[in-house]
C-alpha positions in Angstrom: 111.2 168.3 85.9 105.2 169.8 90.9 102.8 171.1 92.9 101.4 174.7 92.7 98.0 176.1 94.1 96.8 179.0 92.3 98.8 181.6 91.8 100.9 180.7 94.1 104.2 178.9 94.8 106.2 177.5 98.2 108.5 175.4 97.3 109.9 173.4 100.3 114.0 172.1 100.6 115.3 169.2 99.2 117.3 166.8 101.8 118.3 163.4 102.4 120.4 161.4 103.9 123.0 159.3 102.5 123.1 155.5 103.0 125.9 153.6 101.9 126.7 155.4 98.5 129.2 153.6 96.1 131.6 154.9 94.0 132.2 154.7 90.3 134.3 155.8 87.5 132.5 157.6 85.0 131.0 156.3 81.6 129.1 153.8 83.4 126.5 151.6 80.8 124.7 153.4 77.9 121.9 151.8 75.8 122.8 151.7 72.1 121.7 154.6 70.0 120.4 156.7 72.2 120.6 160.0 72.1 120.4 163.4 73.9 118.0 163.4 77.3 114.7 164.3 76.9 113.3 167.9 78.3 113.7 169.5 81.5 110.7 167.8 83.6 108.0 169.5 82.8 106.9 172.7 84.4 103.3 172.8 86.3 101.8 176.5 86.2 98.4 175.9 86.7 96.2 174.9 90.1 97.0 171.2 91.1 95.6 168.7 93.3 98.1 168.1 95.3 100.4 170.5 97.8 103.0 170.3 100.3 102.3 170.3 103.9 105.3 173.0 103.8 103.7 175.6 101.6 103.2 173.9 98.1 105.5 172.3 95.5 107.8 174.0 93.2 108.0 171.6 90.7 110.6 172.4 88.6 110.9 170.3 85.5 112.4 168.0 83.3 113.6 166.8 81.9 114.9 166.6 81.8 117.6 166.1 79.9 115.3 165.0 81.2 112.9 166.6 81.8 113.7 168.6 83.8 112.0 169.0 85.5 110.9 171.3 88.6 108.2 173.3 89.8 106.4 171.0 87.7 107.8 168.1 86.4 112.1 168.3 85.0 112.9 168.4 84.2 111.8 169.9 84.0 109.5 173.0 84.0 108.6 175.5 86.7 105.6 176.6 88.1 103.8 180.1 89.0 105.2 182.1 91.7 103.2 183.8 94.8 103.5 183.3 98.6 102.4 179.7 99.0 100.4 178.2 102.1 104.0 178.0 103.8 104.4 181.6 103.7 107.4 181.3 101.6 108.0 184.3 99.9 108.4 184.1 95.8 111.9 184.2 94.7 111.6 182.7 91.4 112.3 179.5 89.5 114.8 177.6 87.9 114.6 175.4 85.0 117.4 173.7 83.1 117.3 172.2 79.7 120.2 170.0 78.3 122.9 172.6 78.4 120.7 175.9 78.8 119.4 177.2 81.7 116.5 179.5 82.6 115.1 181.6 85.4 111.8 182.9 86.5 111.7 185.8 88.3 109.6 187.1 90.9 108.1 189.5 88.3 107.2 187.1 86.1 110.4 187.9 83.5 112.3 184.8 82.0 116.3 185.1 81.9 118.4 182.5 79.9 121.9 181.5 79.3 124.2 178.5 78.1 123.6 177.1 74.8 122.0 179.4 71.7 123.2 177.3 68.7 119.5 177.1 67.7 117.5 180.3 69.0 116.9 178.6 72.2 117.6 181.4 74.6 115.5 183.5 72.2 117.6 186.4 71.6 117.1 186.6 67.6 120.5 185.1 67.1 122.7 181.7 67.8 125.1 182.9 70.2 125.8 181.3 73.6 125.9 182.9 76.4 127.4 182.6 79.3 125.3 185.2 81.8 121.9 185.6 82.0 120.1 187.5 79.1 116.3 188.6 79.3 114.0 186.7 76.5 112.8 189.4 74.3 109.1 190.1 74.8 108.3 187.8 77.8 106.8 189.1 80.6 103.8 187.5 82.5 105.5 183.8 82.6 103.8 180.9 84.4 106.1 178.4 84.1 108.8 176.7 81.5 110.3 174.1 80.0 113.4 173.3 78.5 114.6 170.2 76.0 117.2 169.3 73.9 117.0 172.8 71.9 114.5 174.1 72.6 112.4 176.7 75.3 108.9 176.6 76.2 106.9 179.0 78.3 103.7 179.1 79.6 102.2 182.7 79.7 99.3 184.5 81.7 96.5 183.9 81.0 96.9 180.6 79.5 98.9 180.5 76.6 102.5 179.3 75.2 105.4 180.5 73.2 108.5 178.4 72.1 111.7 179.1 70.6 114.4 177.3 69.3 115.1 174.1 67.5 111.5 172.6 66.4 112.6 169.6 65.6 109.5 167.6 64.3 107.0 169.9 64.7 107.5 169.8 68.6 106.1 173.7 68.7 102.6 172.4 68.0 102.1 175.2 64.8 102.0 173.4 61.9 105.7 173.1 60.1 108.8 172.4 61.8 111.1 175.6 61.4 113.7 176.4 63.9 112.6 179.7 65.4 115.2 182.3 67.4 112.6 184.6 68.7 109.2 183.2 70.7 106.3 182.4 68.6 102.5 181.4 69.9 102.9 177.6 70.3 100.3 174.3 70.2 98.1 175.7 68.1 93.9 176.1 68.7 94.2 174.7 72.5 92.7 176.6 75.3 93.1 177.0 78.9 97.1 175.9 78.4 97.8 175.1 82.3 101.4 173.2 81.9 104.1 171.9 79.3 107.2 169.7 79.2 109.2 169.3 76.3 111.0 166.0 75.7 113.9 165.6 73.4 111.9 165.8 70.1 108.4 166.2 71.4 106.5 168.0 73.8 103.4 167.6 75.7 100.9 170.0 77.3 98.1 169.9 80.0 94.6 171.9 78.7 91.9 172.2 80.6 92.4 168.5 82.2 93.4 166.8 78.7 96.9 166.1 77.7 97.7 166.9 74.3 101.5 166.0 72.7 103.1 167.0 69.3 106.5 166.3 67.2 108.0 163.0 66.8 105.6 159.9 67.3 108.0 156.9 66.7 107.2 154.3 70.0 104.1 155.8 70.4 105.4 158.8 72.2 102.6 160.7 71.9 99.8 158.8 72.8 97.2 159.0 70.1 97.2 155.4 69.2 99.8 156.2 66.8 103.4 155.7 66.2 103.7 159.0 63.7 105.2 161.9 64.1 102.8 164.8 64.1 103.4 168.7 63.8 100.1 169.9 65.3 98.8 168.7 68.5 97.3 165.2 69.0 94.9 164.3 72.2 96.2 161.1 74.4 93.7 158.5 74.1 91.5 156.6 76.5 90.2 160.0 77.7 92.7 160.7 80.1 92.5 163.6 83.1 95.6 164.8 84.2 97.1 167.1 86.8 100.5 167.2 85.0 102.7 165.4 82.1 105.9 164.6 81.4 108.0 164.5 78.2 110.6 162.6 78.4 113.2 160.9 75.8 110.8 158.8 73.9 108.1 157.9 76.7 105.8 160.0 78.5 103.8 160.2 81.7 101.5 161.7 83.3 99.6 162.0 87.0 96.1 162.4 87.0 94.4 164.1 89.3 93.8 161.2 92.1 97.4 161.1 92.5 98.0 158.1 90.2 100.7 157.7 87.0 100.3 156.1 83.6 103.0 156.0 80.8 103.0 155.5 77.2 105.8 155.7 74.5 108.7 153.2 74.3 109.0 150.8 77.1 112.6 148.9 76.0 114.4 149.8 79.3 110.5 149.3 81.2 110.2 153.0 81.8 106.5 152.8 81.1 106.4 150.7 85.0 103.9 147.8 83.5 106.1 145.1 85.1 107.6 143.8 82.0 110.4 145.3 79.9 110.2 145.3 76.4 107.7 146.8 73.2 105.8 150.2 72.6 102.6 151.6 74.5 101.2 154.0 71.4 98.7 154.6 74.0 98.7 154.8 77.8 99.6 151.9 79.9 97.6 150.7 82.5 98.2 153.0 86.2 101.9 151.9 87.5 101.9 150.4 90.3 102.7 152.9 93.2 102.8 152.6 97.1 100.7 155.7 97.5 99.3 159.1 96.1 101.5 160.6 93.5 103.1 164.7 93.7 104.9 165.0 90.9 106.2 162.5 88.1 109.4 163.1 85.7 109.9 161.4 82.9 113.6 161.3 82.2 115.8 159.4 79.8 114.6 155.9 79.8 113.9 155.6 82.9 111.0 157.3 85.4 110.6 158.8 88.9 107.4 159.8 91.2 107.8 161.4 94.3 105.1 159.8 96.8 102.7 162.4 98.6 102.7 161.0 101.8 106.1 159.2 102.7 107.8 162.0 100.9 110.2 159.2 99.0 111.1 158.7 95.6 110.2 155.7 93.5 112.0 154.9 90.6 112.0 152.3 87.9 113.3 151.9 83.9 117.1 152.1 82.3 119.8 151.8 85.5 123.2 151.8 83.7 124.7 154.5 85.5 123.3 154.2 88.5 120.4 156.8 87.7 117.7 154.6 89.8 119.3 156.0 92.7 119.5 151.8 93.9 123.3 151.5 95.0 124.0 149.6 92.5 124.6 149.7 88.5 121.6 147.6 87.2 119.3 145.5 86.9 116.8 148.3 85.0 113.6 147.2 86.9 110.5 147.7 85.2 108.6 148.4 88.1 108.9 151.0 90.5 111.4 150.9 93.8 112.3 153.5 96.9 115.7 155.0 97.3 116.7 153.9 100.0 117.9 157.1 102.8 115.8 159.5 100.5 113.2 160.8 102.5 111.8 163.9 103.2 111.7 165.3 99.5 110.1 167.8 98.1 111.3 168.3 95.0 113.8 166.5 92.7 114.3 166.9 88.9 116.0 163.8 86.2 118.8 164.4 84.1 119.9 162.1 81.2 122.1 160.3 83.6 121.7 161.5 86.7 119.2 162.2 89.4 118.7 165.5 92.1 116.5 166.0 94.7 116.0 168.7 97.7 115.2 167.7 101.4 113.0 168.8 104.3 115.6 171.0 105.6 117.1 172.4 102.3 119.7 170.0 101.3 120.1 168.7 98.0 121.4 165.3 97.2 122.2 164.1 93.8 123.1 160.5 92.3 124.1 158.5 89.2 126.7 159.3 86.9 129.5 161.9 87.8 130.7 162.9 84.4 131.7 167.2 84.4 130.8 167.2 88.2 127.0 167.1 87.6 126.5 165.4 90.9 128.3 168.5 92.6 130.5 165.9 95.0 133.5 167.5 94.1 134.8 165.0 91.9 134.6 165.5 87.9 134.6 162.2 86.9 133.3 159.8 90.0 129.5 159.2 90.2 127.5 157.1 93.0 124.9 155.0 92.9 123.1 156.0 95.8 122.0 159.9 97.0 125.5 162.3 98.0 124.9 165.1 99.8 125.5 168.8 97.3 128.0 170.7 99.6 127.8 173.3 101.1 124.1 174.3 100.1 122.0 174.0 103.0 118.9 176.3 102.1 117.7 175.3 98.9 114.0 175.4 97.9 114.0 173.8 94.3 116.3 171.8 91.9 116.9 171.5 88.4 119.2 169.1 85.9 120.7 169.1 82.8 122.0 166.8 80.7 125.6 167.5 81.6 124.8 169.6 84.9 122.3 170.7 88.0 121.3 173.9 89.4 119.3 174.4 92.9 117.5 177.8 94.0 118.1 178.9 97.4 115.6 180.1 99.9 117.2 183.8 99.7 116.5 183.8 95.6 120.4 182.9 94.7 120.9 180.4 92.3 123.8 177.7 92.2 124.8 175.7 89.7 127.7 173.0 88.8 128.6 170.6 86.2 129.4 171.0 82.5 130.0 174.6 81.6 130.9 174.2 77.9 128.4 176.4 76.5 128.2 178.9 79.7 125.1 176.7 81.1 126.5 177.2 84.3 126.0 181.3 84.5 129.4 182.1 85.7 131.0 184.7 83.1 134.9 184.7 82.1 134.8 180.6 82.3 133.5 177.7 80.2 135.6 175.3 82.6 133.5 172.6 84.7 133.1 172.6 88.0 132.4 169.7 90.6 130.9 172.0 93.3 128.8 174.7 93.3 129.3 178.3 91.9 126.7 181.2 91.5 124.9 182.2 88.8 125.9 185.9 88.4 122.8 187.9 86.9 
């Protein structure tokens, strides 16, 4: 679960407008044996190519769940603060993972808070929490991203510490031992600009190569190969790229004309080559877009890119629950399509099942399955197929999802969040209850 120039950060409103959204019943279709989303979308802290006309993209990743997304990508990840060409002062960043949450804060400090089970708001213990506690010994973050377990965060100058579950090796360092307190990550690369961690793996931008590490089964991480590996492995073909995406067992990146490729496991056609069906070890030819590409998320099986110039999302891959954003459950379309009534964005992040995205204007719109309230329509157990307007947030600047729930950052630095609450991912103390509409985080 982006766009950032420099050192600094604007990140313009999500809105939308609604166009016919239908109404489901949760559960909706699920592929068999898949599991958790993949990370938060993948957070961009380094110079890009691209910006908004606004003042610059947040990108908040991934992932998530899906990436997360994101001041990057999901996910989920979140970029570098600053002013921004906009003039939009720096009031942080949000990042959710798939039922964590973190913040960036305008002084560069990281603050966590849901699930802990496995060292992944790295306190040095496994306790949830459900208000925000400071990461011990972070201070100079660029960005972040959140997966399955597990925290990653960029840090100034260019380097990354993780901290977590490590499942596979996904830390990059050479074993794959869960960690509670951050430790220096992707070992012997330089000039780190970006990461996104998927659900098992994670991927990182270097200079202008993308690098990936953990689990390699359908070709995930782009080497050529189909193994998992605990150290990081260079995506073939000699790829540039502006940012990557980890997302459930595919990846994708946008290289620095603005174009995506994917590579990984294309069963649901989230790899966009036309055709569903088999495994890209390496990077698929460019999908075929209707313009310059801002910001791609991989989520879980399925794929978003927000177009530079008509400000729409297109979307294509796994549709069961409405996630494509379509109107309809199904068909999963292997290459990409528009939401229809979504325009204007400028920034959107992918859960497992469900999609959000902010507006010209600040409004945030989400879509796909309503399970715990994640689509913050006031219902706990009724998703839609098509964009519903968040009520009553009007002013935000940047979104992120979860697996189970979404958060948005307003203009005047106040984070909301709403959905699943189970393990406190939702920052409001004295409650693990879920909520269908928004509630503040209370730092």
């Amino acid at each position: 679960m982006s766009e950032l120039r420099g050192l600094g950060l604007a990140i313009g409103a999500f809105g939308a407008a609604v166009v016919g959204a239908c109404v489901l019943e949760t559960g909706g279709l699920s592929p068999a044996g898949v599991g958790g989303a993949g990370g938060s979308s993948l957070t961009l802290i380094g110079p890009t190519s691209s910006s908004l006309s606004s003042g610059g993209n947040p990108n908040v990743g991934g992932g998530g769940a899906g990436p997360t997304s994101s001041t990057t990508v999901g996910g989920g990840g979140t970029g570098p603060g600053g002013g921004g060409a906009g003039g939009m002062p720096d009031v942080g960043r949000i990042v959710a993972g798939n039922f964590h949450t973190c913040f960036i804060d305008p002084n560069d400090q990281v603050f966590c808070w849901g699930r802990g089970a496995q060292g992944q708001l790295g306190q040095g213990d496994g306790d949830n929490q459900t208000s925000p506690v400071s990461v011990n010994g972070i201070t100079a973050a660029r960005g972040a991203s959140l997966g399955t377990t597990s925290t990653c965060v960029v840090e100034s100058p260019s380097s990354a510490r993780c901290f977590g579950g490590n499942e596979d090796g996904h830390f990059g360092v050479g074993n794959a031992t869960e960690v509670n307190l951050p430790i220096a990550s992707f070992h012997n690369l330089m000039n780190l600009q970006s990461v996104s961690v998927g659900d098992r793996h994670a991927c990182v931008v270097a200079g202008m190569d993308a690098w990936c590490t953990g689990r390699g089964d359908g070709g995930r991480l782009g080497d050529g190969l189909s193994i998992s590996d605990d150290e990081p492995v260079m995506v073939s073909g000699g790829l540039s790229v502006a940012e990557v995406s980890a997302g459930f067992n595919h990846t994708c990146a946008r290289t620095p004309a603005g174009s995506v490729v994917c590579w990984g496991d294309n069963a649901e056609g989230q790899v966009g080559t036309g055709t569903p069906g088999g495994t890209f070890p390496a990077p698929a030819p460019p999908v075929a877009l209707a313009g310059t590409v801002e910001k791609v998320v991989a989520g879980n099986l399925y794929t978003c890119s927000l177009l530079e110039v008509s400000r729409e999302l297109a979307c294509w891959g796994f549709n069961g629950n409405g996630q494509l954003g379509s109107g309809s459950l199904g068909p999963s379309p292997a290459t990409p399509s528009s939401i229809a009534g979504l325009t204007g964005v400028v920034d959107f992040d992918l859960g497992r099942r469900h999609g959000c995205a902010v507006v010209e204007g600040g409004m945030v719109f989400c879509w796909g399955d309503g399970e715990f309230g994640r689509l913050g329509n006031g219902s706990l157990n009724q998703g839609v197929f098509a964009p519903t307007m968040v009520q009553p947030i009007t002013n935000a600047r940047q979104v992120a999802t979860g697996e189970e729930h979404s958060c948005a950052l307003l203009n005047d630095g106040m984070v909301m969040c709403w959905g699943n609450n189970a393990d406190g991912q939702l920052g409001n103390p004295g409650t693990t209850m879920a909520t269908a509409s928004p509630v503040p985080v209370q730092f």
